[in-house]
N, C-alpha and C positions, 0 to 999 in steps of 0.2 A: 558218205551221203552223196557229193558229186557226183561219183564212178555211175550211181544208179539213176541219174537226172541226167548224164552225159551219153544213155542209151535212148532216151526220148530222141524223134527227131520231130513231129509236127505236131500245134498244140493250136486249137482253135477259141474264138470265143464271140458270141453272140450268131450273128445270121450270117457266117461265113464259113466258107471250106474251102479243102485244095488238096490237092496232090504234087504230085513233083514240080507239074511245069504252070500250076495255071490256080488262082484263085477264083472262088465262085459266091461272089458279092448278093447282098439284097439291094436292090436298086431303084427306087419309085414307081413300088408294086410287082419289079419282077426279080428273076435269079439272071444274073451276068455274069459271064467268064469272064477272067482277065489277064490275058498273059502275066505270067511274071516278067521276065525280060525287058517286054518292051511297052506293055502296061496298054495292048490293043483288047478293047472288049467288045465282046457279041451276047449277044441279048438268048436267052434260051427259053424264056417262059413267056405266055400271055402277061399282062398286064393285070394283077389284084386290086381291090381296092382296102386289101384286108393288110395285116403288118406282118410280113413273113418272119417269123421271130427265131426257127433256125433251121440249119442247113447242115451235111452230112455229104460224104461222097463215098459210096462204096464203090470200089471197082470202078466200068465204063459209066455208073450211073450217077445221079444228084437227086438226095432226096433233101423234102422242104416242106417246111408247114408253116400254118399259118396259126395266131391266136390273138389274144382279145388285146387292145390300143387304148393308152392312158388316153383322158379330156381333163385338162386340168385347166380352173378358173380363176384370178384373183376377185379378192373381194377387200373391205377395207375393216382394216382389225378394229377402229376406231370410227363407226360410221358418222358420216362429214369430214374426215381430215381424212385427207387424200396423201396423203405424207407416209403411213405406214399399212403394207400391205401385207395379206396371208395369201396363202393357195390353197383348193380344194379340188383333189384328183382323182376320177371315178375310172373306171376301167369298161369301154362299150367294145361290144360285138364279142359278149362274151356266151353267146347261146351255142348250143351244141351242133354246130353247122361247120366246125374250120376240117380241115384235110389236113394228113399225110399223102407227099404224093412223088411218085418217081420220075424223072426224065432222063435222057442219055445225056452226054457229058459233051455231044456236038450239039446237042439241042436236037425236037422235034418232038413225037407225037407222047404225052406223057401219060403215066395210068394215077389212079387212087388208089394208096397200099391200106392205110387208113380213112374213114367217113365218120360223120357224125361224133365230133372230138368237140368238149370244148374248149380247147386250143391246146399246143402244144410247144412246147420251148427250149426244148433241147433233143437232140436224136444223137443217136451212136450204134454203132454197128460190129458184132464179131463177125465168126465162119459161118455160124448158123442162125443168129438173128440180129432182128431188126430192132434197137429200144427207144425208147421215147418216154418222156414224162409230161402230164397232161396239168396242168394247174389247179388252184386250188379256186372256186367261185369267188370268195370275197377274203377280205383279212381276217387272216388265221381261225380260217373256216373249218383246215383239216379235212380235206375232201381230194387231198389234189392226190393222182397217181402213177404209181410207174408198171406199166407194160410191154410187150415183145412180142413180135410176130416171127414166124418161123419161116424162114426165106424157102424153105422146100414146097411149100404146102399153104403156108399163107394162116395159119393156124394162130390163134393173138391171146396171149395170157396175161392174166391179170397176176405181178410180182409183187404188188404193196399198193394198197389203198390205204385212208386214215394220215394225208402227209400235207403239213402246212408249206407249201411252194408257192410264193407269190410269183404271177404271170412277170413281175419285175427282174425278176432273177434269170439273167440270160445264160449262167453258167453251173445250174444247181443240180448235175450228179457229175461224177467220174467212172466211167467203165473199164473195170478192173481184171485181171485173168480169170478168177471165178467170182465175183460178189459187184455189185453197184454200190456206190457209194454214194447216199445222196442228204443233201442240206433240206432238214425237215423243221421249219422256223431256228431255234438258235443251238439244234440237234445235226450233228455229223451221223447219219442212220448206213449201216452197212446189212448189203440185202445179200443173201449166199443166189449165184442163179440155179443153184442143185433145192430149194425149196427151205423153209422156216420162216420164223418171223424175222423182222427187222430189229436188230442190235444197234443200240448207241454205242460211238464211241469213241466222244468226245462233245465236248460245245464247242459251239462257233458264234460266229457275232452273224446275227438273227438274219436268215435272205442273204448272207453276202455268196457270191461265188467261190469255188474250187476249181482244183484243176488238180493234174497227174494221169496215171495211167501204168498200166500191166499191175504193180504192187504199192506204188506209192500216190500219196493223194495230201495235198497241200494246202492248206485252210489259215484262215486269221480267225484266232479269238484273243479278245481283246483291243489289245495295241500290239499284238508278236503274231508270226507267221508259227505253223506250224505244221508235222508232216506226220502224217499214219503209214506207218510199213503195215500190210497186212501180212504179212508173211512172220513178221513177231508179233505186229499185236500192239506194237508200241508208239508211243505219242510223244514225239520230242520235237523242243522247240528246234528253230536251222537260222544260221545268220542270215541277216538280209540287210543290205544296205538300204537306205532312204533318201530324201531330197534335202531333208535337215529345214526344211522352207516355215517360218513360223512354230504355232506347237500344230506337229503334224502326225498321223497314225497311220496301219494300213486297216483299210477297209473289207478291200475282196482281191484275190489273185485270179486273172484276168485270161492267164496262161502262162504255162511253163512248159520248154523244151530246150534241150540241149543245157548249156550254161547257162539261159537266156530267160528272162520271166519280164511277165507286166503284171503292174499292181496297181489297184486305187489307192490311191492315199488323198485321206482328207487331212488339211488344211485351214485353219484358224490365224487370223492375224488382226488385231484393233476390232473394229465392227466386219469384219468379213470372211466368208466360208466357202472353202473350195473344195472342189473333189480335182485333184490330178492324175492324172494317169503316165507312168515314168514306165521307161524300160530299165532290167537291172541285169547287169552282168555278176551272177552268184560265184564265179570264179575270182576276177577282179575287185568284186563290191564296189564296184560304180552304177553311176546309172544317168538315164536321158530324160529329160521331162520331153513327152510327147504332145500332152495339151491337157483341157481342164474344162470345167465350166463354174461359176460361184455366182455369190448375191450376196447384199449387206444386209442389217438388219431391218433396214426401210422395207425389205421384200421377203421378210422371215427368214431369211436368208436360204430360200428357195433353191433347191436343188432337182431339175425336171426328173421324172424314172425316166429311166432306158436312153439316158447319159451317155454312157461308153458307149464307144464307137465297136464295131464287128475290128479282133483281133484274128490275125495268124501270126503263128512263130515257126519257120524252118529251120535249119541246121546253118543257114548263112545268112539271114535277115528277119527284120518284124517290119510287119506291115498293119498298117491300122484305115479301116476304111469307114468312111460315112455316106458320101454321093461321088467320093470318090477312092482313088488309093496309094499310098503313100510306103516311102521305104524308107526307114531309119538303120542303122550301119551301128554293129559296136564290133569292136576288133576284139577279132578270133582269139590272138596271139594267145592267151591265157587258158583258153581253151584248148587250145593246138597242146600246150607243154604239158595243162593236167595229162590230155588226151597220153601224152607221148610214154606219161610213167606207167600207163596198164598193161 
């Protein structure tokens, strides 16, 4: 199982991309480059007022879209006693007005590959096309879809309507050598891109993210991770280490490359609930906590959407961005010697 996770080298997740030498951030309405090296950024986009929710880099270019932004309010569970609170989170600017849209990768003049979307949340790219999956209107409306343009010609297909994608879900398909895989409420749906219907195959725990790529594809249902070869067909659980932190579970995989993965894991201890986010080394079975957010019961124990921060995973670092970007280090060595037996 290593040998095939040790051929990934770059694994993305929320409104972030990259290539070898440069990450390209969502930023207070625009896309930024960022060196890797030495962490200098340039601004490549106008300024939105919308939530760029994800981002793709083919080639010399950067695509990016934009889709609908939680408003979440408390209110009091016990009206007069200010003591214990709920939240109530609605999703605006969700009309059929957001963009796919291309720019070059120095920045300047950008075009619209897609219009009239009502928003979109993930993009990925082969030789021949462009995909994207567009959200579902409300919860588990069942409305939401996945589509491709064809980079020759500009030509836009419709690959599966009928799919419950919450606009929440920064990580809900994986583009595979022939099929997409994508997280259809608490359904793993495998779509062929040679035409048919959508195949289950597997459950997942309801909206959480995935991750993999070429044949394999990595999901949590449950409290276990777990991995789909499409090349057998088969569903087996993979070790993964934990933080061990209170009673704690994994949630969503965040990204995986190389020996290298990020995962939610939530987090219960006395009156209090966390979602953390660790880096893991699948070789070693160690791992980093990289940060978190939580609440006690006083606040329902309120967890905001769209939480995680935008990940990248390279072949030598993970980086985790919010307004800004960050490099965490886990040592190769374990890697280097699996590496050294193939």
């Amino acid at each position: 199982m290593l040998a095939a996770i040790l051929a990934a080298v770059f694994s993305t997740f929320g409104p972030v991309g990259q290539d070898a030498s440069s990450l390209y951030v969502a930023d207070q309405g625009s896309v930024v480059r960022v060196d890797k090296e030495n962490l200098t950024r340039t601004s490549l986009t106008a300024t939105t007022s919308r939530r760029i929710a994800a981002i793709d880099i083919d080639g010399d270019r950067v695509l990016y879209a934009t889709a609908a932004a939680p408003r979440c309010e408390p209110y009091e569970v016990f009206p007069g006693n200010s003591a214990y609170h709920g939240h109530k989170c609605t999703w605006i600017d969700a009309d059929a007005t957001h963009e796919l849209r291309s720019v070059p990768v120095t920045g300047g003049e950008g075009v619209a590959l897609v219009e009239h979307s009502r928003g979109i949340t993930e993009i990925a790219h082969d030789g021949d096309w462009t995909y994207w999956i567009e959200q579902a209107t409300a919860e588990a409306a069942r409305d939401g879809r996945l589509l491709r343009r064809r980079k020759v010609d500009g030509f836009v297909q419709l690959m599966a309507d009928g799919l419950d994608v919450s606009p929440e879900n920064q990580h809900p398909f994986v583009l595979q050598e022939d099929a997409v895989c994508v997280v259809s409420g608490a359904l793993l749906l495998r779509i062929s891109k040679f035409g048919g219907i959508a195949r289950a195959v597997a459950d997942v725990n309801s909206q959480s993210s995935i991750a993999g790529g070429e044949n394999l594809v990595y999901f949590v249902q449950q409290t276990r991770v777990y991995q789909f070869d499409s090349r057998t067909a088969v569903v087996s659980p993979i070790a993964f280490p934990y933080t061990g932190v209170g009673l704690s579970y994994p949630l969503s995989i965040l990204g995986i490359a190389g020996s290298r993965a990020v995962v939610t894991e939530n987090v219960t201890s006395y009156h209090y609930e966390s979602h953390i986010w660790f880096a893991a080394d699948l070789c070693a079975q160690s791992v980093v906590t990289m940060g978190g957010v939580g609440n006690d019961n006083y606040n329902g124990y309120f967890i905001p959407p769209l939480s995680e921060p935008g990940i990248a995973i390279d072949s030598d670092r993970i980086y985790m961005s919010d307004s800004r970007v960050s490099i965490f280090y886990i040592s190769p060595d374990c890697r280097r010697r699996h590496t050294s037996r193939r």
